[in-house]
ROSE-4610 file (N, C-alpha, C; in Angstrom, 1 decimal, always signed):
// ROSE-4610
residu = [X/X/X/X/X/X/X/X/X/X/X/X/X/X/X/X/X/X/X/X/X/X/X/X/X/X/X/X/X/X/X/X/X/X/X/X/X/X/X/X/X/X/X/X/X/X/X/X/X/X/X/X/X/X/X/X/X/X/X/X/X/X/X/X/X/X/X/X/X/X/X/X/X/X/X/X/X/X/X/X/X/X/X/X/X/X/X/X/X/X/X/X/X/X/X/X/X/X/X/X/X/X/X/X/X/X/X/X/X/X/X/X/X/X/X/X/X/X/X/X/X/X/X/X/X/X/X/X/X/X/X/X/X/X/X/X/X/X/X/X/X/X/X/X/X/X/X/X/X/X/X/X/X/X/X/X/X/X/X/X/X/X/X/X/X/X/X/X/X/X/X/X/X/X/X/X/X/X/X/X/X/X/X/X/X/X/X/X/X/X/X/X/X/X/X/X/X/X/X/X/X/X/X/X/X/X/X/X/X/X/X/X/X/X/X/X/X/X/X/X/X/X/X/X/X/X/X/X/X/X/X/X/X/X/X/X/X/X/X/X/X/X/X/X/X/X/X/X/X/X/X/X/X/X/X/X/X/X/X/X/X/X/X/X/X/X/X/X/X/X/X/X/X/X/X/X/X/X/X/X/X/X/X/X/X/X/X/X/X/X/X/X/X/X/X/X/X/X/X/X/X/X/X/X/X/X/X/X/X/X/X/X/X/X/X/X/X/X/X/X/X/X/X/X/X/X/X/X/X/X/X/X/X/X/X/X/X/X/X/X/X/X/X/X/X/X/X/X/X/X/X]
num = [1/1/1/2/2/2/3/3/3/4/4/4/5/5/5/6/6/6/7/7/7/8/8/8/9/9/9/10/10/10/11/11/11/12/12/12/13/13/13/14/14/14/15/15/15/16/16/16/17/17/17/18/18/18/19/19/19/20/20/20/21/21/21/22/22/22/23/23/23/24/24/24/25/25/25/26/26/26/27/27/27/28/28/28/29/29/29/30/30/30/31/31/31/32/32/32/33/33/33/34/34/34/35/35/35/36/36/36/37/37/37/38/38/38/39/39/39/40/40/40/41/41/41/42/42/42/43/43/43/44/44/44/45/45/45/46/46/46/47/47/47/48/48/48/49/49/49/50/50/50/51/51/51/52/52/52/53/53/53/54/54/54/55/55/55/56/56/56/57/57/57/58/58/58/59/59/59/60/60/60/61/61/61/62/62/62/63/63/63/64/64/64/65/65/65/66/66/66/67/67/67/68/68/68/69/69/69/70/70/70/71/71/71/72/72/72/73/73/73/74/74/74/75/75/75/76/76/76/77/77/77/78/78/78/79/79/79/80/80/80/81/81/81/82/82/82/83/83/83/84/84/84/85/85/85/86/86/86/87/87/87/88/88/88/89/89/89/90/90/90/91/91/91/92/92/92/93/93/93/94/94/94/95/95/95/96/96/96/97/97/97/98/98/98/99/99/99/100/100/100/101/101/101/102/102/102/103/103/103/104/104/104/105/105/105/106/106/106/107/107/107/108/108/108/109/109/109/110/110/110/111/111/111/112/112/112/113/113/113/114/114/114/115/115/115/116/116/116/117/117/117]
x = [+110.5/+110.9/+109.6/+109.9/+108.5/+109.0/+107.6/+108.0/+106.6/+107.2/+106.5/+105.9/+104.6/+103.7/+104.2/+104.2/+105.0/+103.8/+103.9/+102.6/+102.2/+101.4/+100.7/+101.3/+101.4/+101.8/+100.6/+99.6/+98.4/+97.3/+97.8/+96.5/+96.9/+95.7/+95.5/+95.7/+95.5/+95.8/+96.9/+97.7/+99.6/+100.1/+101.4/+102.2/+103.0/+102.9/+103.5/+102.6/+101.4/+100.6/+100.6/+100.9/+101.1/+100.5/+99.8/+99.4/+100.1/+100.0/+100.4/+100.8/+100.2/+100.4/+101.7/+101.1/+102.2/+103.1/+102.6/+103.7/+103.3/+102.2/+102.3/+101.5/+102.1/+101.5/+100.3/+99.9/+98.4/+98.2/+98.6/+98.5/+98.2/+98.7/+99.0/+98.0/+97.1/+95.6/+94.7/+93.0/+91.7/+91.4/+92.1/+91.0/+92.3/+92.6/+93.4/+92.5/+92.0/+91.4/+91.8/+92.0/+92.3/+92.2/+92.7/+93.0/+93.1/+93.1/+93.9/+95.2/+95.9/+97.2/+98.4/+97.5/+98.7/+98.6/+97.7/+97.7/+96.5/+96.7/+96.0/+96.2/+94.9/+95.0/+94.8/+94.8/+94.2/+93.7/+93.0/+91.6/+92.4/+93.2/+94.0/+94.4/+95.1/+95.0/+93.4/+92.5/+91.5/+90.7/+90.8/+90.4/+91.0/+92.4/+93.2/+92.7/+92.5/+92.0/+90.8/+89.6/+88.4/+88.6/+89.6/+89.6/+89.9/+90.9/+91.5/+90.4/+89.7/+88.2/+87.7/+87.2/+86.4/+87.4/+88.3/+89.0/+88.8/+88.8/+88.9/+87.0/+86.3/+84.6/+84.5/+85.0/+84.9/+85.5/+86.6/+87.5/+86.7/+86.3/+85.4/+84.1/+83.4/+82.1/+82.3/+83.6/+83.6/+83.6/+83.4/+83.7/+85.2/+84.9/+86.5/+86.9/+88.2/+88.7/+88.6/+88.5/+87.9/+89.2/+90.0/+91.1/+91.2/+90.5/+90.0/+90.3/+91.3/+90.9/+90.0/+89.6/+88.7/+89.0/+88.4/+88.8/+89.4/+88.6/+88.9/+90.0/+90.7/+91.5/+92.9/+93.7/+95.1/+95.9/+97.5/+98.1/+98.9/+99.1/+99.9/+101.2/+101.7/+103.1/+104.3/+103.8/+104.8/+104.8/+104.2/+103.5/+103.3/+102.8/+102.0/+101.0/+100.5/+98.8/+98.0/+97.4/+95.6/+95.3/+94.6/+93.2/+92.5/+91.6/+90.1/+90.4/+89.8/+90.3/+89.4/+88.3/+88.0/+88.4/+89.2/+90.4/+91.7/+92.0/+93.2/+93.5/+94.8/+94.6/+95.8/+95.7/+96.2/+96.8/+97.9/+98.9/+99.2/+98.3/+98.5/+97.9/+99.1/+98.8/+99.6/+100.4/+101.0/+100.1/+101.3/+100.7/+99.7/+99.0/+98.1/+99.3/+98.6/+99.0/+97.4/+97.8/+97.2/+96.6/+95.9/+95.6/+96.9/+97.1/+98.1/+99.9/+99.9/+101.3/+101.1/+99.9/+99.9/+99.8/+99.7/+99.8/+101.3/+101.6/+103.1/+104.0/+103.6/+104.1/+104.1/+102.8/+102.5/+103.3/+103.3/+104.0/+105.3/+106.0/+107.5/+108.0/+106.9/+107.0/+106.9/+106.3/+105.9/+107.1/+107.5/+108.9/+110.3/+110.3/+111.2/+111.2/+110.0/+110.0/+110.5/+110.1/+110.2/+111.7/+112.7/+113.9/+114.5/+114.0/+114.7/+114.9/+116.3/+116.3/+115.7]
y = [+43.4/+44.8/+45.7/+46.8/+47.5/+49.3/+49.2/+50.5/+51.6/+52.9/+53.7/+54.2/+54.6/+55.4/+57.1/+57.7/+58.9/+59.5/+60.7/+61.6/+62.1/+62.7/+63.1/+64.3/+65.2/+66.4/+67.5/+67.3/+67.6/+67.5/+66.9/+66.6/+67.6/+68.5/+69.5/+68.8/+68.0/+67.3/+67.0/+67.2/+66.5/+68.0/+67.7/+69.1/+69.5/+69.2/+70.0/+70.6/+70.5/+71.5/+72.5/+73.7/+75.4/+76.1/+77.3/+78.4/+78.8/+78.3/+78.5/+80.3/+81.0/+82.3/+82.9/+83.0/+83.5/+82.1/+81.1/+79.3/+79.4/+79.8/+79.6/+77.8/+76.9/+75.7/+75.5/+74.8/+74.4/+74.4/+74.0/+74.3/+75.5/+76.4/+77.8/+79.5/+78.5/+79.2/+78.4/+79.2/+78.6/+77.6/+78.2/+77.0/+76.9/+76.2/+76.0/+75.4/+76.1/+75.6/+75.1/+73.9/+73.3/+73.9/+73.6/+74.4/+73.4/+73.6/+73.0/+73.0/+71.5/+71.1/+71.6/+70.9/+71.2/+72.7/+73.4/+74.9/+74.8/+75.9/+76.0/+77.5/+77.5/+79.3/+79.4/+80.0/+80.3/+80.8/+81.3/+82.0/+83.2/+83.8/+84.8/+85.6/+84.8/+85.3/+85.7/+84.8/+85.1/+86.3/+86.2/+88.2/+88.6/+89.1/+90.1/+90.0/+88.9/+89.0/+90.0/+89.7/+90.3/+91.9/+92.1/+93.7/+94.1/+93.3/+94.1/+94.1/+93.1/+93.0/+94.4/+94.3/+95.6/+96.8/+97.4/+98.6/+98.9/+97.6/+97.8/+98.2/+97.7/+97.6/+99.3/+99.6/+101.1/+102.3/+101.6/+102.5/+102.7/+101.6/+101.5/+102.3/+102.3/+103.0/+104.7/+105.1/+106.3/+107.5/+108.9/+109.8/+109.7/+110.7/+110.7/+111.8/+112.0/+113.0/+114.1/+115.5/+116.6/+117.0/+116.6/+117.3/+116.2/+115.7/+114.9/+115.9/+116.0/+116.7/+116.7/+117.7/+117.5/+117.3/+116.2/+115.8/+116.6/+118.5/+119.6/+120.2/+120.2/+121.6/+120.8/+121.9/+121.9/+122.5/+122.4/+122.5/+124.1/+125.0/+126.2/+126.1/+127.2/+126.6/+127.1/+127.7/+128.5/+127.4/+127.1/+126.5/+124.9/+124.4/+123.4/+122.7/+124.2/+124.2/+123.4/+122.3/+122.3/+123.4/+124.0/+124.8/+124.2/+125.3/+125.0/+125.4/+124.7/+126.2/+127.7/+127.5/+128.9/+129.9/+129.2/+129.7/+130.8/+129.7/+130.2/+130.9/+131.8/+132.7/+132.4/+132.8/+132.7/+133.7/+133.7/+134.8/+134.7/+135.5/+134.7/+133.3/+132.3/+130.8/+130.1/+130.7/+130.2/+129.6/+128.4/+127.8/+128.7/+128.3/+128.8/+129.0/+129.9/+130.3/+130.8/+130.1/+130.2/+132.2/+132.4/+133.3/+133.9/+133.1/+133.2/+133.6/+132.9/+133.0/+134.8/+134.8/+136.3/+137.3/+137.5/+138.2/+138.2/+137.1/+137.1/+137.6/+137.2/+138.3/+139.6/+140.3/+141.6/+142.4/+141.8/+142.5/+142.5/+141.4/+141.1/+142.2/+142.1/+143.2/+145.0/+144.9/+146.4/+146.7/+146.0/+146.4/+146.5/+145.6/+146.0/+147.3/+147.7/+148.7/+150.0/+150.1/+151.4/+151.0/+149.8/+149.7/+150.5/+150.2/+150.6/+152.4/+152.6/+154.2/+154.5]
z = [+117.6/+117.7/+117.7/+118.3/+118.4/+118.0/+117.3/+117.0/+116.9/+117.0/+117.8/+116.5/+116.6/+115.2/+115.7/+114.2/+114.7/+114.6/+115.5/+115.2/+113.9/+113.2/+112.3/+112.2/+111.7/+111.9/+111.1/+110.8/+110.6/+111.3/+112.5/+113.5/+115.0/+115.2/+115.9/+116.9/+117.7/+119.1/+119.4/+118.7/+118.6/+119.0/+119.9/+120.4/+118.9/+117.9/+116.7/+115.9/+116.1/+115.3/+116.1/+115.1/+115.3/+114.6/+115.1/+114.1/+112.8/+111.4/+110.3/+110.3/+111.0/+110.9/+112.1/+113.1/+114.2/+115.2/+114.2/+114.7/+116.9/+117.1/+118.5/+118.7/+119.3/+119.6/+120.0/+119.7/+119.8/+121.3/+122.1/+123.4/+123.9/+123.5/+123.9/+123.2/+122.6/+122.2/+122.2/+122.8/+122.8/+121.6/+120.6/+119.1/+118.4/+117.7/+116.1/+115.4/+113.9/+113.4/+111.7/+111.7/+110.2/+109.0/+108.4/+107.1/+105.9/+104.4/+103.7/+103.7/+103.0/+103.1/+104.2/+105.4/+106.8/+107.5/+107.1/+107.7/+108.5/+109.8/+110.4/+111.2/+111.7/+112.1/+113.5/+114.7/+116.0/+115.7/+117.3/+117.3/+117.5/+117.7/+117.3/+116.3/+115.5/+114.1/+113.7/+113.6/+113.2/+113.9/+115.1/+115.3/+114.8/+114.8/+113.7/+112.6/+111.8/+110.5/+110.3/+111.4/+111.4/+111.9/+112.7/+112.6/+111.5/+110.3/+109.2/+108.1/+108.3/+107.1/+107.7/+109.0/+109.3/+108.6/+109.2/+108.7/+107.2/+106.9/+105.5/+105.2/+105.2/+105.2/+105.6/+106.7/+107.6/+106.3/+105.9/+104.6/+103.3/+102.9/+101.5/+101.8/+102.9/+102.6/+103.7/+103.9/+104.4/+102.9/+103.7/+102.9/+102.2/+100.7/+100.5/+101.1/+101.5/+101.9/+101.5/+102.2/+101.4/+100.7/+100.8/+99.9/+98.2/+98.4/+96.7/+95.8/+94.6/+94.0/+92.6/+91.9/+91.3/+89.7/+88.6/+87.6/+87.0/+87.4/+86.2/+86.6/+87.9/+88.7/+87.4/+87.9/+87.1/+87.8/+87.8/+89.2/+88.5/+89.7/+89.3/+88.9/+87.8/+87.1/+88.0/+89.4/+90.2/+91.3/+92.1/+93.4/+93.6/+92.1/+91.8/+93.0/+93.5/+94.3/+93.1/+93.6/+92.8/+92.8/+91.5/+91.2/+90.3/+90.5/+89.9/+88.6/+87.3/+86.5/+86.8/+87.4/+87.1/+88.0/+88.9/+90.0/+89.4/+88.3/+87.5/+86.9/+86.8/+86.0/+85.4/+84.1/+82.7/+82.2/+81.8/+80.9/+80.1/+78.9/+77.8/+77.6/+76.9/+76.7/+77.4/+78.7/+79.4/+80.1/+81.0/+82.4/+83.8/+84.1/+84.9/+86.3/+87.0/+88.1/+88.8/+90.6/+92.0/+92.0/+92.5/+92.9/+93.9/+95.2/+95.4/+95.3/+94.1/+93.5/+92.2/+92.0/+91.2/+92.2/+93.6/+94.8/+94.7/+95.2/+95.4/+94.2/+92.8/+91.6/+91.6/+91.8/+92.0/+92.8/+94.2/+95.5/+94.9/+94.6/+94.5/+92.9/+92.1/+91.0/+91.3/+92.5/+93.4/+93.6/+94.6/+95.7/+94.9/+93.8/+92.2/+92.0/+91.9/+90.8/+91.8/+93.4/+94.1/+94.4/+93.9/+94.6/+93.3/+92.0/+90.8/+90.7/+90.5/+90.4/+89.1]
């Protein structure tokens, strides 16, 4: 009786080894390259991988965004805009309020008062 040795299913030369990542057959990319326990990667994957290290490398050493806010600012009790505190103005021991939002008090307290008989 004779009988057939089955393929390996770890060995890159065999039509069932596939990219552990996107499963395309070894046939059907330039490299598959071994891995531990049965995995393996194209050369495919592996650029993708290397663009996402870079973005990432690109992200860590850029500026931070200028809208960062700052350890001290505190947010308005009307708006909840970031300010600075020395932006803020205070009423009393109340919550801070925007520059902003005390315009918009003022005006809105004006037009009251010339509507009031």
């Amino acid at each position: 009786m004779l009988f057939r040795k089955k393929p390996r299913l770890d060995d890159p030369t065999k039509e069932s080894s596939r990219c552990s990542f996107c499963n395309k057959l070894q046939r059907r990319v330039r490299k598959l390259i071994k891995g531990p326990e049965h995995l393996y990667i194209c050369d495919e994957c592996v650029q993708v991988c290397v663009e996402i290290l870079a973005d990432d490398q690109r992200a860590a050493t850029a500026e931070p965004p200028h809208w960062v806010v700052n350890a001290d600012a505190t947010s308005c009790a009307l708006c909840g805009m970031m300010v600075r505190p020395n932006e803020a103005v205070r009423i009393r021991d109340l919550a801070p309020l925007c520059v902003t939002c005390v315009r918009d008090v003022e005006v809105t307290a004006a037009a009251q008062r010339r509507v009031q008989p």
